[in-house]
Legacy VTK file of the C-alpha trace (Angstrom):
# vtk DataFile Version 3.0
C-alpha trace
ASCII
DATASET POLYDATA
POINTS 91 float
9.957 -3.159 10.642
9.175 -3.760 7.314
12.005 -1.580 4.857
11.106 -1.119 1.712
12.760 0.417 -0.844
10.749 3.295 -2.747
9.779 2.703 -6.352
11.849 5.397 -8.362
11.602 6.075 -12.030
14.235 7.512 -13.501
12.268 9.862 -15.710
9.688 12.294 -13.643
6.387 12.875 -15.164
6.852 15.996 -16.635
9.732 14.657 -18.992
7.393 11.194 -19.907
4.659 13.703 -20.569
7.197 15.975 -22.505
8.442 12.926 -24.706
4.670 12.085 -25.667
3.544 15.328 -25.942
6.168 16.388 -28.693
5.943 12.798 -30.542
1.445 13.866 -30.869
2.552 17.560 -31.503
5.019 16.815 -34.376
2.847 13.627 -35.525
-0.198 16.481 -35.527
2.000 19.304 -37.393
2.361 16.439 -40.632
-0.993 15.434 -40.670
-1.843 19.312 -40.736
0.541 19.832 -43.714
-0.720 16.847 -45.994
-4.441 18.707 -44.938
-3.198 22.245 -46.521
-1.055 21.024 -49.348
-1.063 23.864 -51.490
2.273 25.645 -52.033
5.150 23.109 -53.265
8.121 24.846 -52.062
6.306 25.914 -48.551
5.277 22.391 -47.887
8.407 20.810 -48.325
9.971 22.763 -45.554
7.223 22.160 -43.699
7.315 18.497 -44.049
11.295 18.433 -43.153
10.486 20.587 -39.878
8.103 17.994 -39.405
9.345 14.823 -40.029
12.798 15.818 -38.220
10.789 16.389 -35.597
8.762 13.255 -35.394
11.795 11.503 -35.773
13.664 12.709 -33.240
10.556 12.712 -30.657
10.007 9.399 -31.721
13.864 8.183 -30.287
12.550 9.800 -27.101
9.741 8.452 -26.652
11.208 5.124 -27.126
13.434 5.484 -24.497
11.305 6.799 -21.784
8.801 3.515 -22.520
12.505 1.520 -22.182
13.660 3.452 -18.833
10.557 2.914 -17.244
10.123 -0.548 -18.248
13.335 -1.318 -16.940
12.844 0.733 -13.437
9.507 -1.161 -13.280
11.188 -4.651 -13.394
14.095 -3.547 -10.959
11.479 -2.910 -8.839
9.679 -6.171 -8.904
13.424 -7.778 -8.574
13.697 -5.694 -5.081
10.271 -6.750 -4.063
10.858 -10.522 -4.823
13.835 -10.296 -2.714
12.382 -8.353 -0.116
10.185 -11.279 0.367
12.431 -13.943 0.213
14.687 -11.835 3.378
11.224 -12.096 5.257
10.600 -15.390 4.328
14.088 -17.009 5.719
13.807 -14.958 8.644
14.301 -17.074 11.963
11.396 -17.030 13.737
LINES 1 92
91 0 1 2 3 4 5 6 7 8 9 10 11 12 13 14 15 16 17 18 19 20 21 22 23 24 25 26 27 28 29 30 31 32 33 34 35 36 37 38 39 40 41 42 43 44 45 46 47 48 49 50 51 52 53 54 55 56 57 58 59 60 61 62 63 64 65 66 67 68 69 70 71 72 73 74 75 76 77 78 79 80 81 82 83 84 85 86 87 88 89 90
């Protein structure tokens, strides 16, 4: 019997969609502000909402593309040695 170990990520969907969606949501809300760039003291605090926001998005999206990266190749390690068990198996 063949026992694999299940590929696990160690962020669920949700959150990876969560990181993303904030980083295009914050990324959209500056974009919208350069677009209407009419009242000085308005669009400053604007930007700052904005850009702390992108920022800070931006960290997690750069660690959910790191965590899964790294489950992805600790998973390839167990596979590789899952096949080297079965290969020095006596017959």
């Amino acid at each position: 019997m063949n026992k694999m170990k299940k590929k696990v990520y160690r962020n669920t969907p949700a959150f990876t969609f969560m990181a993303w969606g904030s980083f295009l949501f914050f990324a959209a809300l500056i974009l919208i502000g350069l677009y209407t760039l009419k009242e000085p003291l308005m669009v400053k605090g604007y930007y700052l909402i904005g850009a702390v926001g992108l920022v800070s998005s931006s960290f997690t999206v750069s660690k959910v593309v790191r965590d899964n990266q790294e489950d992805e190749n600790n998973y390839n390690h167990l596979l590789q040695e899952a096949a080297t068990k079965e290969e020095q198996k006596p017959l």
